[in-house]
C-alpha angles and dihedrals in degrees: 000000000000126000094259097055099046086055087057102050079045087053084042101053087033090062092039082056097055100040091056090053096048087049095049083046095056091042103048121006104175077056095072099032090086093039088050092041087056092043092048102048092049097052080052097051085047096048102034105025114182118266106252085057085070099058083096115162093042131212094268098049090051113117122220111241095216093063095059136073117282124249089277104043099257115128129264126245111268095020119118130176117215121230117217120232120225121181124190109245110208128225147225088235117109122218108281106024119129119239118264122233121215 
């Protein structure tokens, strides 16, 4: 299917969907109040969220700015990186030999 095609099928089932509203409406009204109520409640909570939904990050996520590489990239006072230390363990297996599989 091209793009085209695939708008127009979208236009298509749109339209069915909202024929098929406007009829139930028109057939039974009390039927859509909850349905709308819901809807509706739920586009205002996502406009217009509480305000103690906007508190986001909030205090704990926060990150300290002292702990975290200046505007440059150059390290801040106090803070270290650790280097791993790796250390070569060697083994029974003489040069040459080829590697066992278990």
């Amino acid at each position: 299917m091209n793009p085209r095609s695939r708008k127009t099928w979208m236009y298509v089932i749109l339209f069915l969907i909202g024929v098929g509203i406007l009829y139930q409406f028109a057939i039974n009204p009390r039927g859509m109040i909850i349905p709308l109520a819901v809807f509706g409640a739920v586009y205002l909570l996502y406009k217009f969220p509480p305000s103690r939904w906007r508190q986001f990050p909030s205090s704990r996520w926060r990150r300290d700015p002292g702990k975290f590489a200046g505007p440059r990239g150059e390290k801040m006072p106090g803070h270290s990186v650790r280097k791993a230390k790796f250390r070569v363990i060697r083994g029974n297996k003489k040069d040459g030999e080829p590697p066992r599989c278990q």
